[in-house]
Backbone as numpy.savetxt, mean C-alpha at the origin, in Angstrom:
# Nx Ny Nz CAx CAy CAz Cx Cy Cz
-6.24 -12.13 26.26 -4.90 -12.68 26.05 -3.83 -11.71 26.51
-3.99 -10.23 26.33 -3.30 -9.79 26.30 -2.72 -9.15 27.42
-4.11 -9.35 29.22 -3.84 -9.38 30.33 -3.16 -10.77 30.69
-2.39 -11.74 30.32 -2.20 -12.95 30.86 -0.71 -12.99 30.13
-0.50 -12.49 29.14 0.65 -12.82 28.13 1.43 -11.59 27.31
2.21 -11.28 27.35 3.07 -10.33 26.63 2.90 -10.28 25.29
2.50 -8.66 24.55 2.18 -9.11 23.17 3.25 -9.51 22.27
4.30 -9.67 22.95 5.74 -9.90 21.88 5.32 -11.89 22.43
4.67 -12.17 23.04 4.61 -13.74 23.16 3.64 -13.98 22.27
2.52 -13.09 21.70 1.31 -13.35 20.79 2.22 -13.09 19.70
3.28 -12.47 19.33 3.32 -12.69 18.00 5.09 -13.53 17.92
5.16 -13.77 18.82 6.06 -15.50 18.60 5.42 -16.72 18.88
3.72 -16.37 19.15 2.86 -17.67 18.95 2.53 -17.83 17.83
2.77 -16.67 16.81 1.84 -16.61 15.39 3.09 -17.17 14.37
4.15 -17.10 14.94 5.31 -18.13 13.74 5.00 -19.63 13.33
4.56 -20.48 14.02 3.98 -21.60 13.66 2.82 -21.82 13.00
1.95 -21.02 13.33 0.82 -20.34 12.42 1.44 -20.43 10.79
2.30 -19.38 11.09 2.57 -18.29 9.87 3.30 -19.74 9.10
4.07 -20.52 9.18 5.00 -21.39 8.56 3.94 -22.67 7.97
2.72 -23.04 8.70 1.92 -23.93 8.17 0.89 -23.51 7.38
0.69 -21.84 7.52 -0.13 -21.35 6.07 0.43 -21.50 5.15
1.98 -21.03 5.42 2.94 -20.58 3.87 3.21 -22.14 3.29
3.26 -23.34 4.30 3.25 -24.44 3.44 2.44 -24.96 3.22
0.73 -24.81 3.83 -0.01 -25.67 2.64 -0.28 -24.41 1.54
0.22 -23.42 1.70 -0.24 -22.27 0.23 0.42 -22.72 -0.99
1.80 -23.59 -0.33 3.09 -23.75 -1.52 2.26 -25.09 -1.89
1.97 -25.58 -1.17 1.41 -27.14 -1.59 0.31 -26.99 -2.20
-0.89 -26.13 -2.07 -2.42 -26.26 -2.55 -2.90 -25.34 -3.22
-1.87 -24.07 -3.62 -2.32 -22.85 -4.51 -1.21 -23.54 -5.96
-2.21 -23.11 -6.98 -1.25 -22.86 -7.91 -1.75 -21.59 -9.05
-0.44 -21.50 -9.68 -0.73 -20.37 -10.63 -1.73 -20.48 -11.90
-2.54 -19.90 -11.89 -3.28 -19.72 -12.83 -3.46 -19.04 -13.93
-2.76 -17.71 -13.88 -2.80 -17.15 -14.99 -1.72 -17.18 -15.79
-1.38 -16.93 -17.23 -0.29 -16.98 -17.76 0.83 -16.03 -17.75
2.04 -15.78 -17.85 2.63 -14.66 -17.92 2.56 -13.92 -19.54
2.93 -12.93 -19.43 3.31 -11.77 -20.79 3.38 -10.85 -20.25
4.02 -10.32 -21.30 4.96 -9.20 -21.10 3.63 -7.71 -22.40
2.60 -7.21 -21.57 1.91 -6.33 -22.11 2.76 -5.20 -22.41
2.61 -4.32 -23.53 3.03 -2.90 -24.36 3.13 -1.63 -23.05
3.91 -1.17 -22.54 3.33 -0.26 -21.87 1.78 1.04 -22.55
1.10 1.23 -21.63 0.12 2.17 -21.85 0.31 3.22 -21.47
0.87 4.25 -22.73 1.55 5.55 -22.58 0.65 6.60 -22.28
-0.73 6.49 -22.82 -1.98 7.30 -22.77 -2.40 7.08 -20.94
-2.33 5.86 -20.38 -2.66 5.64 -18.95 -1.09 6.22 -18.20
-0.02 6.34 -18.83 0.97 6.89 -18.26 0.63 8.92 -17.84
0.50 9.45 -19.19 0.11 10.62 -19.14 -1.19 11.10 -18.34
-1.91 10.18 -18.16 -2.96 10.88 -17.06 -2.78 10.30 -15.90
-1.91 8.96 -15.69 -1.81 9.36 -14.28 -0.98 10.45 -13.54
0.12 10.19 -14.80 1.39 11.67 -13.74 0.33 12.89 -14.40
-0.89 13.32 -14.95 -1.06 14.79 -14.63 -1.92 14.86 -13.55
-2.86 13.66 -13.48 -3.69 13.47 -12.44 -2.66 13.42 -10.61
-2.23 13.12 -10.51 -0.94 13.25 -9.58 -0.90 14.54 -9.16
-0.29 15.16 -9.94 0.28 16.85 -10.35 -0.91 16.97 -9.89
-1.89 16.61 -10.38 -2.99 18.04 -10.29 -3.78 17.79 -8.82
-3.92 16.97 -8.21 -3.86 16.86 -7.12 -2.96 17.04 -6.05
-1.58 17.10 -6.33 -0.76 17.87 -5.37 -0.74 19.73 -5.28
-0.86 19.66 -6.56 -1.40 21.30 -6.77 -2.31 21.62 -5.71
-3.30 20.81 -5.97 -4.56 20.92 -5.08 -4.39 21.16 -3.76
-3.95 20.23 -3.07 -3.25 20.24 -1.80 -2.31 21.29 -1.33
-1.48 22.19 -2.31 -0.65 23.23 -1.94 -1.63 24.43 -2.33
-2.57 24.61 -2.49 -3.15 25.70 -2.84 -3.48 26.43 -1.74
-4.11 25.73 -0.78 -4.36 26.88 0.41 -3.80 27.67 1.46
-1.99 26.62 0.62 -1.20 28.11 1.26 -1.10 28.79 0.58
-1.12 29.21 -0.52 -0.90 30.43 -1.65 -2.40 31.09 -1.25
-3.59 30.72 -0.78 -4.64 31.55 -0.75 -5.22 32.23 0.73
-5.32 33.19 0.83 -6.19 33.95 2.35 -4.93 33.21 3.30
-3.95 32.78 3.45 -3.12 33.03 4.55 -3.55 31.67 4.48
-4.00 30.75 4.16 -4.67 29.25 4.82 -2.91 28.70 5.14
-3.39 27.35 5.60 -2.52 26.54 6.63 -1.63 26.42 5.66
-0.02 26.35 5.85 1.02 25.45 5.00 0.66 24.35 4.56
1.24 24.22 3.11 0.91 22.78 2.71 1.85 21.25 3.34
2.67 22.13 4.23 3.23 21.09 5.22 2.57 20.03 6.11
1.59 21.20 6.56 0.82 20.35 7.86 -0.33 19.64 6.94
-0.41 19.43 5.40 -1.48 18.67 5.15 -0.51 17.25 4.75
0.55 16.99 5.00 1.07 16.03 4.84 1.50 15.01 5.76
Protein backbone atom coordinates (compact mmCIF):
# COMPACT_ATOMS: atom_id res chain seq x y z
CA UNK A 1 0.00 0.00 0.00
CA UNK A 2 2.41 2.05 0.98
CA UNK A 3 4.48 1.97 -2.54
CA UNK A 4 1.18 3.05 -4.45
CA UNK A 5 -0.31 5.62 -1.84
CA UNK A 6 0.89 8.26 0.59
CA UNK A 7 0.77 7.26 4.23
CA UNK A 8 -1.11 10.51 5.15
CA UNK A 9 -3.84 8.90 2.40
CA UNK A 10 -3.82 5.50 4.65
CA UNK A 11 -4.71 7.32 7.51
CA UNK A 12 -7.50 9.63 5.88
CA UNK A 13 -8.73 6.17 4.61
CA UNK A 14 -9.00 5.01 8.26
CA UNK A 15 -11.65 8.02 9.22
CA UNK A 16 -14.57 6.15 7.86
CA UNK A 17 -13.34 3.13 9.44
CA UNK A 18 -12.83 4.95 12.64
CA UNK A 19 -16.59 6.71 12.62
CA UNK A 20 -18.47 3.24 11.88
CA UNK A 21 -16.60 1.45 14.81
CA UNK A 22 -17.34 4.39 17.19
CA UNK A 23 -21.04 4.03 16.02
CA UNK A 24 -21.87 0.56 16.18
CA UNK A 25 -19.73 0.65 19.76
CA UNK A 26 -22.36 3.52 20.83
CA UNK A 27 -25.13 1.33 19.47
CA UNK A 28 -24.02 -2.39 20.63
CA UNK A 29 -21.75 -1.93 23.81
CA UNK A 30 -23.31 -1.19 26.93
CA UNK A 31 -22.24 -0.54 30.44
CA UNK A 32 -22.06 -3.15 32.67
CA UNK A 33 -20.70 -2.47 35.69
CA UNK A 34 -22.10 -0.23 38.34
CA UNK A 35 -20.61 2.99 39.49
CA UNK A 36 -19.28 3.86 43.30
CA UNK A 37 -17.40 5.86 44.66
CA UNK A 38 -14.65 3.22 46.69
CA UNK A 39 -12.67 4.66 50.16
CA UNK A 40 -9.36 5.61 48.98
CA UNK A 41 -6.58 2.85 49.89
CA UNK A 42 -4.10 4.71 51.96
CA UNK A 43 -1.95 1.51 52.77
CA UNK A 44 -1.80 0.94 48.59
CA UNK A 45 -1.07 4.77 48.55
CA UNK A 46 2.10 4.43 50.86
CA UNK A 47 3.71 1.65 49.00
CA UNK A 48 3.24 2.80 45.86
CA UNK A 49 4.95 6.36 46.38
CA UNK A 50 7.84 4.37 48.41
CA UNK A 51 8.01 1.78 45.82
CA UNK A 52 8.45 4.71 43.17
CA UNK A 53 11.16 6.41 45.37
CA UNK A 54 12.85 3.39 45.73
CA UNK A 55 13.21 2.64 42.34
CA UNK A 56 14.24 6.01 41.21
CA UNK A 57 16.89 5.81 43.88
CA UNK A 58 17.80 2.79 42.12
CA UNK A 59 18.25 4.27 38.86
CA UNK A 60 20.41 7.30 40.27
CA UNK A 61 22.73 5.15 42.05
CA UNK A 62 25.30 4.45 39.54
CA UNK A 63 26.16 7.83 39.32
CA UNK A 64 27.04 8.22 42.93
CA UNK A 65 29.09 4.81 42.49
CA UNK A 66 32.77 3.95 40.60
CA UNK A 67 32.25 7.03 38.28
CA UNK A 68 29.24 4.93 36.46
CA UNK A 69 27.13 6.78 33.75
CA UNK A 70 24.85 9.94 34.86
CA UNK A 71 21.56 9.18 35.86
CA UNK A 72 20.61 11.43 32.94
CA UNK A 73 21.44 9.20 30.18
CA UNK A 74 19.27 6.41 31.91
CA UNK A 75 16.30 8.47 31.18
Amino acid sequence: MIEHVSWRWLFIGMIPLLVIVILLSIRYLTNVSETSKPKADILGIVYSTSGSEASFSVLATPAAVDGGMPSSCLV
